[in-house]
C-alpha positions as CSV (number, residue, x, y, z in Angstrom):
1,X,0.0,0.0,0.0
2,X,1.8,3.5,-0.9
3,X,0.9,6.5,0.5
4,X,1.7,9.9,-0.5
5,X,4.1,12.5,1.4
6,X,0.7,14.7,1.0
7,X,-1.6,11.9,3.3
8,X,1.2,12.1,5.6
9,X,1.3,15.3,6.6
10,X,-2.3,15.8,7.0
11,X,-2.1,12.9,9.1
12,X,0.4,14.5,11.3
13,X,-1.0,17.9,11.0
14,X,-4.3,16.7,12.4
15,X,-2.5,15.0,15.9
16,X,-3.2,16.0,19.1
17,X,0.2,18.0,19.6
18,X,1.2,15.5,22.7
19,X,1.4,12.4,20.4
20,X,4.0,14.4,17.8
21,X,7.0,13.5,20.3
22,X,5.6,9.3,20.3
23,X,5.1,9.8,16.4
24,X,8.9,11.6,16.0
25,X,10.1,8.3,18.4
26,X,8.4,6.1,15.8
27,X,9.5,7.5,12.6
28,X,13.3,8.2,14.2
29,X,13.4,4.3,15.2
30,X,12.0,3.3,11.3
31,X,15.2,5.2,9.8
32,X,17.9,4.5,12.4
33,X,16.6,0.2,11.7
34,X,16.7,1.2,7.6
35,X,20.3,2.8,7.9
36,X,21.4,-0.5,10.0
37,X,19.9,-2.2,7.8
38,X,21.6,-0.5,4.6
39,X,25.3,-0.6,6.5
40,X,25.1,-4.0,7.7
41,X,24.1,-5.4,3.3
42,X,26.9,-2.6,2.4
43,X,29.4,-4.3,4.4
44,X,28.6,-8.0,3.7
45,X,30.7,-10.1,2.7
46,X,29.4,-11.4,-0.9
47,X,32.5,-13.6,-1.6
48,X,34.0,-13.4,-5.1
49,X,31.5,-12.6,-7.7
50,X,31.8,-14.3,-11.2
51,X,32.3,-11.9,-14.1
52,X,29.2,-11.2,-16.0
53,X,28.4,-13.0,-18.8
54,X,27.2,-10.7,-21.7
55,X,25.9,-13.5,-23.9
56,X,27.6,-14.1,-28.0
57,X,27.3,-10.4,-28.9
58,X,29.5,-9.1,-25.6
59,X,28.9,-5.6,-24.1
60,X,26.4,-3.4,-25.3
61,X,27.7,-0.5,-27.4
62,X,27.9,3.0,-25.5
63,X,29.9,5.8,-23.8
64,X,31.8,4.7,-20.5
65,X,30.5,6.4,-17.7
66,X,31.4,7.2,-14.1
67,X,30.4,7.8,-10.7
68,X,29.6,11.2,-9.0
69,X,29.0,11.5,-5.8
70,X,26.0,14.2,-5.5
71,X,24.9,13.6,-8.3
72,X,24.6,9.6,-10.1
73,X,26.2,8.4,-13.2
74,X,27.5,11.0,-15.9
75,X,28.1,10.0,-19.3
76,X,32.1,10.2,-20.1
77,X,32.0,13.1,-23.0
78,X,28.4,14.8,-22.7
79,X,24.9,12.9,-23.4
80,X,24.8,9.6,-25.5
């Protein structure tokens, strides 16, 4: 079931202001147990992965891109 940022906040918006602090509790416990969560898959140990196996016609052809941090995968020498 999704529900939208908007519901949310009316939702919160329409508590009794003594139940914010039980509601912050709640939604700081559901992030810290998320982030755990994230860390402890980050720094599994997967073993040694096999190299992938691109099938008769190999890699795709494309530009070679790279990592930035902020802001996701940039295409090496502008926009494909």
């Amino acid at each position: 079931m999704s529900v939208s940022r908007d519901e949310l906040r009316r939702l919160v918006d329409a508590l009794p202001e003594e139940e914010t602090r039980a509601v912050k509790r709640f939604l700081e416990f559901v992030l810290s147990r998320a982030k755990a969560e994230d860390e402890a898959w980050l720094e599994a140990d997967l073993g040694e992965v096999p190299p992938y196996d691109w099938g008769p016609g190999g890699p795709p052809a494309g530009k070679p891109v790279r990592y930035e941090p902020g802001v996701g995968l940039v295409v090496e020498g502008g926009k494909p």
